[in-house]
C-alpha positions in Angstrom: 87.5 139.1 58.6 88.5 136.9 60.9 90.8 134.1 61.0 90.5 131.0 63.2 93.4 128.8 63.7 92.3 124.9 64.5 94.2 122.5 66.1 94.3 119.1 65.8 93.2 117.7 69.1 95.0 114.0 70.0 92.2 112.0 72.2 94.9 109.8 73.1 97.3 112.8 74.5 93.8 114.5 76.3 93.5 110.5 77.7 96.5 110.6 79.1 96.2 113.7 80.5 93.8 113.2 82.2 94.4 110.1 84.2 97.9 111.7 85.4 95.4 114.7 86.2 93.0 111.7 87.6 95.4 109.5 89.6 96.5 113.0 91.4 93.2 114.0 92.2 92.5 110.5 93.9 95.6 111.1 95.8 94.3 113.3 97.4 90.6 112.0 98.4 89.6 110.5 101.8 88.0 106.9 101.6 84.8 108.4 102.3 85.4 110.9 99.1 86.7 107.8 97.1 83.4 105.9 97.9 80.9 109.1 97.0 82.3 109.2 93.2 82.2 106.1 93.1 78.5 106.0 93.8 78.5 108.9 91.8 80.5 107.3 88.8 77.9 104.3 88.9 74.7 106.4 88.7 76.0 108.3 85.5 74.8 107.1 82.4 75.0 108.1 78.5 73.4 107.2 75.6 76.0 106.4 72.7 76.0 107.0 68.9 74.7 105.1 66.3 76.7 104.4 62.7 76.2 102.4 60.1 79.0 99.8 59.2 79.6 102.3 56.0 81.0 105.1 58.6 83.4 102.7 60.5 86.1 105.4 60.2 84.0 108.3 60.9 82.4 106.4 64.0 85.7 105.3 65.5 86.9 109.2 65.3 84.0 110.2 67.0 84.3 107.6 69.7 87.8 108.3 70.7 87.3 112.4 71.1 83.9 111.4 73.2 86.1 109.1 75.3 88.2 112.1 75.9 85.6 114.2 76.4 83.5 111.9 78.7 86.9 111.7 80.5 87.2 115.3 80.9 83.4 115.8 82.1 83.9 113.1 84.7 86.8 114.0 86.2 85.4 117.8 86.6 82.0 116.2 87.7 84.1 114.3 90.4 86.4 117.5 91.4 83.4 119.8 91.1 81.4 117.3 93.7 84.5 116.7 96.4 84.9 120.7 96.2 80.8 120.9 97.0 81.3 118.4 99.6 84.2 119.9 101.4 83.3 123.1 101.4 80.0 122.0 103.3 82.2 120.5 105.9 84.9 123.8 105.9 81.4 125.5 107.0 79.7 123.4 109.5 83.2 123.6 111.3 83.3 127.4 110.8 79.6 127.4 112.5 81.1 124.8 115.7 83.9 127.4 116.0 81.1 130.2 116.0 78.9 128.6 118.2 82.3 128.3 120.8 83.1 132.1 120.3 79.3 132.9 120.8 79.1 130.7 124.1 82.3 132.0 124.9 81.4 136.2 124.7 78.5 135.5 126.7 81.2 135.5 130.1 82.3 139.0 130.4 85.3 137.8 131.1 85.7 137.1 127.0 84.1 140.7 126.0 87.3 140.6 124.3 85.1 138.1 121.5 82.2 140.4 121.4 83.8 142.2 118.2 84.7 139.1 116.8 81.5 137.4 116.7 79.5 140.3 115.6 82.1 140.4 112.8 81.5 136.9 112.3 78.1 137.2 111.6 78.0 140.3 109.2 80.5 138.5 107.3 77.9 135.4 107.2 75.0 138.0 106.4 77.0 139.7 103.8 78.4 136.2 102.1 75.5 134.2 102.7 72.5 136.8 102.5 70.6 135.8 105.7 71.8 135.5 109.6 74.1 132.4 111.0 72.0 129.4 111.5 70.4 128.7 114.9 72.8 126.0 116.8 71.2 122.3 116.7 
């Protein structure tokens, strides 16, 4: 038999949680990032609950641990999407610095970067599962 333990969960402490997990996310963000989730933030919408006046208790419960968990999903949502977005830009910077090291092992005066950019490009294969892109 088994024997779960619950836990009272305080929507007001997961609240404040998360807006001193919030307010140092933002920290970190760029304008640009800041203005994405915000576009982001403005396209999301929910549909609510619906209680009669009889379950005024029961309703005002449920709407504080949604706030908290709406809070929670948003802020994930918005980490989850500046992660996406910079990891796009880590890569087309990893493919510039590529395309230079390519250029570069084409003067055999740089053979030294021969290795180096075949290893780049297994490494892309292997990760990626098909070749580095053609340069633009």
């Amino acid at each position: 038999m088994v024997i779960r333990e619950t836990h009272e969960i305080d929507p007001a402490e997961v609240l404040r949680v998360v807006a001193g997990v919030s307010a140092g996310f933002d920290a970190t963000l760029t304008p640009a990032e800041r203005t994405a989730l915000e576009k982001m933030s403005a396209n999301d919408g929910d549909q609510g609950l619906v209680y009669s006046t009889a379950e005024r208790e029961q309703a005002m419960e449920d709407f504080e641990m949604l706030a908290a968990a709406d809070s929670l999903r948003i802020l994930a949502d918005q980490i989850e999407a500046t992660i996406e977005q910079r990891e796009q830009e880590l890569y087309r910077k990893c493919l510039e610095a590529y395309y230079v090291a390519e250029e570069l092992a084409e003067d055999p005066a740089n053979a030294h970067l021969v290795p180096h950019v075949e290893a780049l490009r297994r490494a892309h294969l292997a990760s990626y599962g098909k070749p580095i892109p053609a340069r633009k």
